[in-house]
C-alpha positions, 0 to 999 in steps of 0.5 A, spaced: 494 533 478 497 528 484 499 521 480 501 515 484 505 510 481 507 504 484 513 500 483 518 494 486 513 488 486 515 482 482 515 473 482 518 472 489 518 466 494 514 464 500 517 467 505 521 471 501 520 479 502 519 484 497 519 491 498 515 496 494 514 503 493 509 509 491 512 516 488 507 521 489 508 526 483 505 532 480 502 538 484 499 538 491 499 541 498 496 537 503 498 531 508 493 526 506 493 518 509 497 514 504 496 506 504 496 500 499 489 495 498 490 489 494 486 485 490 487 478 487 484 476 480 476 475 482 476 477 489 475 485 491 479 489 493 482 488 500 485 493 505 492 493 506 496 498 510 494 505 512 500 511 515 498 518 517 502 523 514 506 524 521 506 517 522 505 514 528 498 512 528 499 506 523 493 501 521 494 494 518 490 489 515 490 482 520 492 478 515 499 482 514 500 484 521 507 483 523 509 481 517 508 487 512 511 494 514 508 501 512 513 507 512 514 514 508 519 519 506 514 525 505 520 529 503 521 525 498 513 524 496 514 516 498 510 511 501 513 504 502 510 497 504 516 493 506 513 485 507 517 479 509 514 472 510 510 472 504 505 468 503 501 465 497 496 468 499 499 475 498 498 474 490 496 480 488 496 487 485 498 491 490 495 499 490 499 505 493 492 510 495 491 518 498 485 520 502 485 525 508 480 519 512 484 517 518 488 510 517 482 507 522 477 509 517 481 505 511 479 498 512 472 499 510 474 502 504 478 500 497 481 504 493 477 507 488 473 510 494 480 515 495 483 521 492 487 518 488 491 511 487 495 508 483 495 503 477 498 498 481 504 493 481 503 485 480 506 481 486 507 473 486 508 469 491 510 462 489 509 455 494 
């Protein structure tokens, strides 16, 4: 019933900033985390960001602490990852997820381990 489709990536510059969004559509009821994982071509995924449904309790990856931020509009349905100073390491396709686990359980996770995730948006970040 819940679909996630992700948008807003796109070729930007190191130190640039991209913001992207996840619209969660179809029929549902509950108050799940939402987050985003990551995954380089030929490396596994990678935990990114988690936010509660309330917000507040809020986990992110070390590698995007104090550069990338997470937020949601549940009125809207809406999770985004605001991420500035970008990196060429940040290349990656991003994916938006739902799982009622607490954002601290999330690192230890990728995102076919959630409800429902995505199918990604592509993010380049160039030198």
């Amino acid at each position: 019933q819940v679909q996630l489709v992700e948008s807003g990536g796109g070729l930007v510059q190191a130190g640039g900033s991209l913001r992207l969004s996840c619209a969660a559509s179809g029929r549902t009821f509950s108050r799940d985390t939402m987050g985003w994982f990551r995954q380089a071509p030929g490396k596994g995924p990678e935990f990114v960001a988690a936010i509660p449904w309330g917000g507040g309790s809020i986990y992110y990856a070390d590698s995007v602490k104090g550069r990338f931020t997470i937020s949601r509009d549940n009125a809207k349905n809406t999770v985004y990852l605001q991420m500035n100073n970008l990196k060429p390491e940040d290349t990656a396709v991003y994916y938006c997820a739902a799982d009622p686990a607490d954002p601290w359980d999330w690192g230890t996770r990728d995102q076919y381990e959630c409800d429902y995730w995505g199918q990604g948006t592509q993010v380049t970040v160039s030198s």
